[in-house]
Legacy VTK file of the C-alpha trace (Angstrom):
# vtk DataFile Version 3.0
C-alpha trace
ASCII
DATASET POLYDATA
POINTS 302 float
0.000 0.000 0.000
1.315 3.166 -1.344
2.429 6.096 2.236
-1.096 8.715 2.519
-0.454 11.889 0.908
0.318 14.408 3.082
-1.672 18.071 2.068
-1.561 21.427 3.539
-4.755 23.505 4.404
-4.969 26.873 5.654
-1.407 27.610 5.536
1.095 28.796 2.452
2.535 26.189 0.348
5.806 26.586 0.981
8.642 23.746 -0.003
9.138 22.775 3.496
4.776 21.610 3.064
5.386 19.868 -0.087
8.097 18.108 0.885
6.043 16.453 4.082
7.114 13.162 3.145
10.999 13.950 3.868
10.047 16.197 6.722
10.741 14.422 10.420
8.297 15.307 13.339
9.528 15.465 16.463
8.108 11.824 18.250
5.375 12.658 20.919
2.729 11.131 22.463
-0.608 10.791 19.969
-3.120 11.341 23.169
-4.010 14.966 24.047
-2.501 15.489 27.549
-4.186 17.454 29.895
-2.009 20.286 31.470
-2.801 21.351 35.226
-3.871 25.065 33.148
-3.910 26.310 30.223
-2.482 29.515 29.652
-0.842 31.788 26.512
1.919 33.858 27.630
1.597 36.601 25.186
2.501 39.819 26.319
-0.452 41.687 24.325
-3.180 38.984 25.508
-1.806 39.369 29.264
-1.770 43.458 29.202
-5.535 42.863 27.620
-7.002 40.251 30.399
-5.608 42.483 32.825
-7.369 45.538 31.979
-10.028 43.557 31.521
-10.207 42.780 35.102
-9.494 46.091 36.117
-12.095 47.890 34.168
-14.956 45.580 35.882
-13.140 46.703 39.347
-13.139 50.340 38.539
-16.574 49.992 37.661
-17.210 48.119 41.004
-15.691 50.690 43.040
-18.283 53.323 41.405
-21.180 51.885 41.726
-20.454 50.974 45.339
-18.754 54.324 46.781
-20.111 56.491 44.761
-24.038 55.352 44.026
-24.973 52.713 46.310
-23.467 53.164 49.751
-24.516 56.813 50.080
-27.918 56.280 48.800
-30.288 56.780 51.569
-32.622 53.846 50.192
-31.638 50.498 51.752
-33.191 48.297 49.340
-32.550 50.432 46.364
-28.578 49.677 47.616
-29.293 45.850 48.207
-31.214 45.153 45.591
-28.556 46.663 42.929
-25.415 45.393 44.819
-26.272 41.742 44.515
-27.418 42.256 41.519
-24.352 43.676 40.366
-22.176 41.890 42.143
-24.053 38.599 41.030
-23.102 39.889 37.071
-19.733 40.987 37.800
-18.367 37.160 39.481
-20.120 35.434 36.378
-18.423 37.943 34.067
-15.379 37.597 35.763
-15.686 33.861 36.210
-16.268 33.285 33.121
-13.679 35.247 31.444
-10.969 33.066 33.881
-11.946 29.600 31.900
-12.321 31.114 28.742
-8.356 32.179 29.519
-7.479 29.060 30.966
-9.247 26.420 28.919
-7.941 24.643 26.463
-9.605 25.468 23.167
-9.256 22.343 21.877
-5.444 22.395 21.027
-4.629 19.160 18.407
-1.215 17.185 19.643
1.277 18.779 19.064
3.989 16.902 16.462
2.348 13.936 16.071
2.650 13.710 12.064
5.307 11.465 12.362
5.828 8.682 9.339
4.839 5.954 11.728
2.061 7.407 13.401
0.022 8.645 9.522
1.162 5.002 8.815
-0.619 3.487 12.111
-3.716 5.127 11.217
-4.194 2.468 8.455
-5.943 4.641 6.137
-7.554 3.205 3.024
-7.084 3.794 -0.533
-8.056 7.487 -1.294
-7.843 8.577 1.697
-5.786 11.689 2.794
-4.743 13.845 6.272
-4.489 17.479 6.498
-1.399 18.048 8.350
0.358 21.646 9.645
3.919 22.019 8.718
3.960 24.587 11.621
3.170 22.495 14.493
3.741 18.877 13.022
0.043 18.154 13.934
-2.213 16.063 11.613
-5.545 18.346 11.554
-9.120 17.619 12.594
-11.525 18.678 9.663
-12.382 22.199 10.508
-9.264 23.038 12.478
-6.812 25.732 12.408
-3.491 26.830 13.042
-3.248 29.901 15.115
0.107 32.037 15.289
-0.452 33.209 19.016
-1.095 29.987 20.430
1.618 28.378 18.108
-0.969 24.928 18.000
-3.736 24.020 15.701
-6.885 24.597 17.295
-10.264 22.722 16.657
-13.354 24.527 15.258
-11.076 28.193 16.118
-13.531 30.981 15.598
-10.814 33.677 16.384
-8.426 34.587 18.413
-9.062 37.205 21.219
-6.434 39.400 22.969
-9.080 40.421 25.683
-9.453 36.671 27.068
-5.458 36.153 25.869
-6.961 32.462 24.085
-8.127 31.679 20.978
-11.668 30.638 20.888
-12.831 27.275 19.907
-13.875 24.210 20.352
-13.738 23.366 24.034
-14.259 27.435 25.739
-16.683 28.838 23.437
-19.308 29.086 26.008
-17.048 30.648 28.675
-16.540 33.043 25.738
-20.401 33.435 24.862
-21.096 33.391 28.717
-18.179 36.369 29.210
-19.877 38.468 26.421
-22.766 38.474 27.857
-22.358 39.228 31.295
-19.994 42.097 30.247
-22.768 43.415 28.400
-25.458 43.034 31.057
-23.010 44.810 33.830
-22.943 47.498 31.539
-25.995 48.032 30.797
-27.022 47.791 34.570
-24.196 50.730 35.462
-25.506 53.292 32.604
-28.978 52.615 33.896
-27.640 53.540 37.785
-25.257 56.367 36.264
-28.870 57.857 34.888
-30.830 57.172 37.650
-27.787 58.739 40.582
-27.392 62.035 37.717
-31.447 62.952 37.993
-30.447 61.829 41.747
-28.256 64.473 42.351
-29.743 67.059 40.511
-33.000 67.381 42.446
-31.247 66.844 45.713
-28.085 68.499 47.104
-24.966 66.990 45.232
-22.601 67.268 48.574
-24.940 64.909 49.824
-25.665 62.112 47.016
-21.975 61.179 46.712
-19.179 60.744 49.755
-16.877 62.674 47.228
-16.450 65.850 46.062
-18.653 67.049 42.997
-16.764 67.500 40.414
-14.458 63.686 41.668
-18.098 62.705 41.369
-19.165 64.350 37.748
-15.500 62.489 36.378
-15.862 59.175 38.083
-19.782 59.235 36.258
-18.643 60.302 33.224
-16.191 57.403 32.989
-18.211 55.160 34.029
-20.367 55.865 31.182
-18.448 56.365 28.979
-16.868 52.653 29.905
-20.253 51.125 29.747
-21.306 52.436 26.880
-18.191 51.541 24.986
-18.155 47.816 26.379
-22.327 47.319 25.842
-21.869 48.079 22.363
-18.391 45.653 21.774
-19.610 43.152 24.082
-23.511 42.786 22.315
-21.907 42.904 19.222
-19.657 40.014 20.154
-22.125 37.991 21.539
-24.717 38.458 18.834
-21.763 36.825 15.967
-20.900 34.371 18.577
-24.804 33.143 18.513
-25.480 33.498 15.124
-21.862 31.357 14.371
-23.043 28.448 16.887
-27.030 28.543 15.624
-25.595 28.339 11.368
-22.482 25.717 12.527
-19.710 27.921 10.971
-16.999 29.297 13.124
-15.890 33.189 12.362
-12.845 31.781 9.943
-14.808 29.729 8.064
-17.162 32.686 7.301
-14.299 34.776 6.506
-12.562 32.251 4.651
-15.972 30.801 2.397
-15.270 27.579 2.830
-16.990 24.263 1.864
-19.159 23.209 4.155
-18.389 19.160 4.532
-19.786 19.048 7.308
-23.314 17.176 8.242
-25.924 19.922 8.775
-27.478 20.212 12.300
-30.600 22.103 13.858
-29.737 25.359 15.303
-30.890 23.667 18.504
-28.871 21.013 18.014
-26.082 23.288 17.564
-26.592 25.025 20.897
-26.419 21.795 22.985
-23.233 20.746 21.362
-21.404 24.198 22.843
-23.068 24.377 25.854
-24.343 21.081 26.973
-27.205 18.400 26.699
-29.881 18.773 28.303
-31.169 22.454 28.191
-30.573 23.546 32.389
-29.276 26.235 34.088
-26.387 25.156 34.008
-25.892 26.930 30.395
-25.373 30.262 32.386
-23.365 28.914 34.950
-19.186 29.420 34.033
-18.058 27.106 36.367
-19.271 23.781 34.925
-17.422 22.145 31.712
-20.652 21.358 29.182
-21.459 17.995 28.663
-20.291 16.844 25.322
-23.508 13.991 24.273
-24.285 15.727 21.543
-22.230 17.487 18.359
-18.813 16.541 19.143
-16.772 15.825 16.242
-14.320 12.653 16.121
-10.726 13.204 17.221
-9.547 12.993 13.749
-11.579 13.218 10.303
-10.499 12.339 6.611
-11.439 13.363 3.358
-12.026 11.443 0.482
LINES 1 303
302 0 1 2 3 4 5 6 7 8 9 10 11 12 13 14 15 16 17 18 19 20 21 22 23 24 25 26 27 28 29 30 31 32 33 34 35 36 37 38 39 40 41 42 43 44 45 46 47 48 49 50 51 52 53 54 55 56 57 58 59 60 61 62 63 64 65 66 67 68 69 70 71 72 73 74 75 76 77 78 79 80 81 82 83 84 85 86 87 88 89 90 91 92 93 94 95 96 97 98 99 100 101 102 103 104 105 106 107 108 109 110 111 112 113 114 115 116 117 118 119 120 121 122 123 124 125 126 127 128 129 130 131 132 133 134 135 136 137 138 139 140 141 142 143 144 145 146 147 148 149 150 151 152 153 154 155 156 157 158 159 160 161 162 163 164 165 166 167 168 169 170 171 172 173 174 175 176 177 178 179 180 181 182 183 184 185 186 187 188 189 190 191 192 193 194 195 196 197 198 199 200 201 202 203 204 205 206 207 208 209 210 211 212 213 214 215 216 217 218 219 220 221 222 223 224 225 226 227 228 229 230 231 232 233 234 235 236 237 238 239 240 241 242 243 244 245 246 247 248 249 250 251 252 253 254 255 256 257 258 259 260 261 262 263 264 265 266 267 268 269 270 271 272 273 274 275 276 277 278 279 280 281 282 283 284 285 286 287 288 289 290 291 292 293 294 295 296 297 298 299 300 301
């Protein structure tokens, strides 16, 4: 039986791809290992996720100092706090495993001679692999430059959770989106609400700062939440519409074939965040259950 042909997808063909059959792979083990965390170190994605976390705690330290301790209605203040606070640990929560969860990395230098060879594949039958990484590819996988690994179903890479997403933290991803958005729109509607506040009653006496601290700290608040409502809903709108049609943000961008069986958009919603519908969809801290929509470890094309 005649060696598999080796192609190249989503990369340059350059004579270091063509000549895969000469090329030697560094020998490692074919089953994905699970590292205690995963994390990027990329200087941009770690400068991001930090200001990430620091922009939620600015706007934690406004709505607590300067709107909700000072306002003389108790349950106005409780109700709000939890409520905020509530959004702010899922946001926060939720952007931590979409940083630290594997994506769905493929092993890393496993096209080696003997391992394509131990596949026994039939007649007419080829692999994808990635001259970068040495990985055979998954149908529907691709290579990212950050992460340095081929990553199943990648939508994109984003600096602001320092990870690409794909495969295996998509709904951390979805889940951050959202709750970003939700905090923000819950801080413009208290920055409104605290500015009529104010103005009908004496402003030395609505804030436990100055005036004017409390005009800037308002203003930037606002101007924070409106910024992240609009990028955040945004976000999570593609990131729906890519799960419900089964066709990551690459593979939009790229127009490629769909070879893929077609699923229900329903369908498609249990495989990212777990079968059966519970409320455990919204909850960051629980990995979704896989029953339905996961692809095999490795697919061929004929």
């Amino acid at each position: 039986m005649k060696s598999p042909v080796h192609r190249c997808r989503d990369v340059e063909r350059q004579p270091a791809c063509l000549e895969t059959e000469q090329q030697q792979c560094v020998v490692v083990s074919t089953e994905t290992t699970t590292a205690p965390i995963w994390f990027i170190r990329d200087a941009c994605g770690i400068v991001c996720g930090v200001i990430t976390w620091l922009l939620v705690f600015y706007a934690e330290f406004v709505v607590l100092f300067v709107m909700l301790l000072p306002s003389k209605s108790l349950s106005y203040s409780l109700v709000n706090g939890t409520v905020f606070n509530s959004l702010a640990f899922l946001a926060l929560a939720s952007h931590f495993r979409a940083m630290c969860t594997d994506p769905g990395a493929v092993p890393k230098g496993n096209a080696t001679k003997e391992y394509i060879e131990s596949l026994q594949l039939k007649p007419g039958q080829v692999v994808y692999k990635c001259p970068k990484c040495c990985s055979i590819k998954p149908d529907r996988a691709h290579h990212c430059s950050v992460c340095k690994r081929c990553i199943r179903k990648m939508d994109h890479h984003c600096p602001w959770v320092n990870n690409c997403v794909g495969e295996n933290n998509q709904k951390y991803f979805v889940l951050f989106t959202m709750y970003i958005a939700l905090i923000s729109l819950h801080s413009l509607v208290m920055v409104v609400f605290h500015f009529l506040y104010c103005f009908e009653d004496d402003w030395t006496k609505c804030s436990s700062f100055s005036p004017p601290a409390t005009v800037i700290l308002l203003i930037l608040l606002c101007f924070e939440a409106l910024l992240f409502l609009i990028f955040t809903s945004v976000m999570f709108g593609t990131q729906v519409h890519s799960i419900c049609t089964d066709e990551t943000g690459i593979e939009q961008l790229k127009k490629e074939e769909r070879r893929w069986a077609k699923k229900t958009k329903w369908m498609n919603m249990k495989a990212v965040f777990g079968h059966p519908f519970s409320i455990l969809w919204f909850i960051p801290l629980t990995q979704p259950g896989r029953a339905h929509g996961k692809a095999e470890s490795y697919q061929y094309v004929v």
